[in-house]
N, C-alpha and C positions, 0 to 999 in steps of 0.2 A: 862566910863559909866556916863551918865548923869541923876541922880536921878530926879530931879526937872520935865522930862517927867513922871516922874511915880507918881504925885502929887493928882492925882484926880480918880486913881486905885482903887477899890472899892473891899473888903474880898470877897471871892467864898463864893457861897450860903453851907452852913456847918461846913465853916472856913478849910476843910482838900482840900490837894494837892490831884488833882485826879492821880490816880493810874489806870493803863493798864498795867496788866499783859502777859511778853514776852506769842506770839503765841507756842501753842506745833508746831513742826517745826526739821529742820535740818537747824544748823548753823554754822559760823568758831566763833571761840571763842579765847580770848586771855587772858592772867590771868595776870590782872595789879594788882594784890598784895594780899595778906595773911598773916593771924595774930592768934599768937596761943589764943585759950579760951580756957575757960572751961562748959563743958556741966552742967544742973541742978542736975546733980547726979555728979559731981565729976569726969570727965570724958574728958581728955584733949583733944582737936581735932585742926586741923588748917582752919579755916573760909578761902575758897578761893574766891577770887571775879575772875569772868568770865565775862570777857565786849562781848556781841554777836552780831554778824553782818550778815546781809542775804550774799547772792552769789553776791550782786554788791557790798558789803562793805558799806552798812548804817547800821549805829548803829542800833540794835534793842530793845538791853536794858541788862540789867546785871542780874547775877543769881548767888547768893551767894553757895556754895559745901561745909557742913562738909565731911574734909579728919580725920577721926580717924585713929590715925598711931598705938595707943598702944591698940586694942581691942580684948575682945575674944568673941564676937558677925560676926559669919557668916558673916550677910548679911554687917555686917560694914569691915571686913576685903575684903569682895567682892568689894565693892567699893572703898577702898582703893587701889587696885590690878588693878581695871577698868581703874585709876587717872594714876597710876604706870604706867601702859602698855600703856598709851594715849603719855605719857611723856617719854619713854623710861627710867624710872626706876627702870623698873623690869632688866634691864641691869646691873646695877650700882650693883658692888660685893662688898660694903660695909653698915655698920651702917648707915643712915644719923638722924642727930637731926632737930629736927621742924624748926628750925631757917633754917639752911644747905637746907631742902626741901621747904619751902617755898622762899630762894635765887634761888634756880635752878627753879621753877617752874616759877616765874615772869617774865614775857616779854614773855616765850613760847605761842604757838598758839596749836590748837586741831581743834577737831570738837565733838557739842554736839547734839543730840538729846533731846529733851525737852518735856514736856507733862503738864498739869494743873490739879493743884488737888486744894481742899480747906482744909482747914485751922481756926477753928476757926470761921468760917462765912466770910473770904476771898479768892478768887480766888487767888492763886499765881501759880506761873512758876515755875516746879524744872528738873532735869535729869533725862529722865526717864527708872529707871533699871528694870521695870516691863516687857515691851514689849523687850528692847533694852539695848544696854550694856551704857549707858548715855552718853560717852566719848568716843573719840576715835584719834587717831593722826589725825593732818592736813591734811595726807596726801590721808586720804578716803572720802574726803567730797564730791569729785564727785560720787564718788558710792552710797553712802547715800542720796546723795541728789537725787539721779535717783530714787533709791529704795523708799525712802520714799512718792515723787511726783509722783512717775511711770510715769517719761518722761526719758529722753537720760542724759548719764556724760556729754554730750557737752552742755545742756542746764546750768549745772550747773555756767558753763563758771568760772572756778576757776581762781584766780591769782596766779600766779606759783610764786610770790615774797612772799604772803601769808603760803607757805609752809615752807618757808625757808631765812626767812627774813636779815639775815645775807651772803647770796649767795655762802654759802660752801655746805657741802655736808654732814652734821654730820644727817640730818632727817632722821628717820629710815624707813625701807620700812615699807608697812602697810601688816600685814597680821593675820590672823585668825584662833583662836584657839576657836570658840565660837559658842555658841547655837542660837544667835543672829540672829531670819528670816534676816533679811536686809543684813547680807553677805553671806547667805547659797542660792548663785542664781549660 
């Protein structure tokens, strides 16, 4: 990189990075990393980053998922469970520790549904579990994407390497246990 073009670059009017928050939408997503925190009450969860790409594979922006693994709030173990079943760890007949889940969840792909809400006096992007189950395996995103566009799975034109990027056979089929309009067709 050559700085010295960037010599006569002048601050944005406000001094802040503009910000465009991901479209609500149906996207492939892929979870390039996660890190345990802690919530403002004491309350452990694993911050997952979701890098999202439309149906031809352009980035379209990333959306961060508290996973609470240790809660006894409903609607957070409901999500917890939505992440599970996206990832096929509601499979898995063991313990896992936050570390153990956020190794196996890295590098995986999904598909998420998204929506916008505010925040504070900002527009942000998050999953949205109100209409739709947030998450879902890689391997629905042609139906979702019909369902939520209302055109064809063909228009979706998925990358079949996208499912299964390692070229075995370990992705689990998709199927549906859910209240969710978008699979109930």
């Amino acid at each position: 990189m050559n700085f010295s073009s960037y010599s006569n670059i002048q601050k944005p009017q406000g001094g802040k990075r503009e910000f465009k928050p991901l479209e609500a939408g149906v996207y492939k997503a892929s979870v390039v990393g996660g890190e345990k925190r802690t919530s403002k009450s004491g309350n452990p969860y694993i911050n997952l980053r979701l890098e999202c790409r439309d149906k031809d594979e352009n980035k379209k922006g990333t959306i961060f998922e508290m996973m609470f693994t240790d809660s006894d709030k409903n609607f957070l173990q409901y999500k917890a469970a939505q992440i599970g079943k996206a990832f096929g760890l509601d499979k898995v007949d063991k313990n896992m520790t936050d570390d153990e889940i956020i190794n196996f969840l890295t590098g995986k792909n999904c598909t998420v549904v998204t929506t916008q809400s505010e925040f504070n006096g900002t527009v942000r992007a998050e999953l949205d579990y109100q209409k739709y189950d947030g998450i879902y395996p890689a391997s629905s995103f042609s139906d979702l994407f019909a369902m939520f566009y209302e055109t064809t799975k063909e228009a979706a034109a998925p990358d079949m390497g996208f499912l299964n990027p390692t070229g075995g056979d370990e992705e689990l089929p998709f199927t549906s246990e859910s209240n969710d309009p978008l699979l109930n067709f």
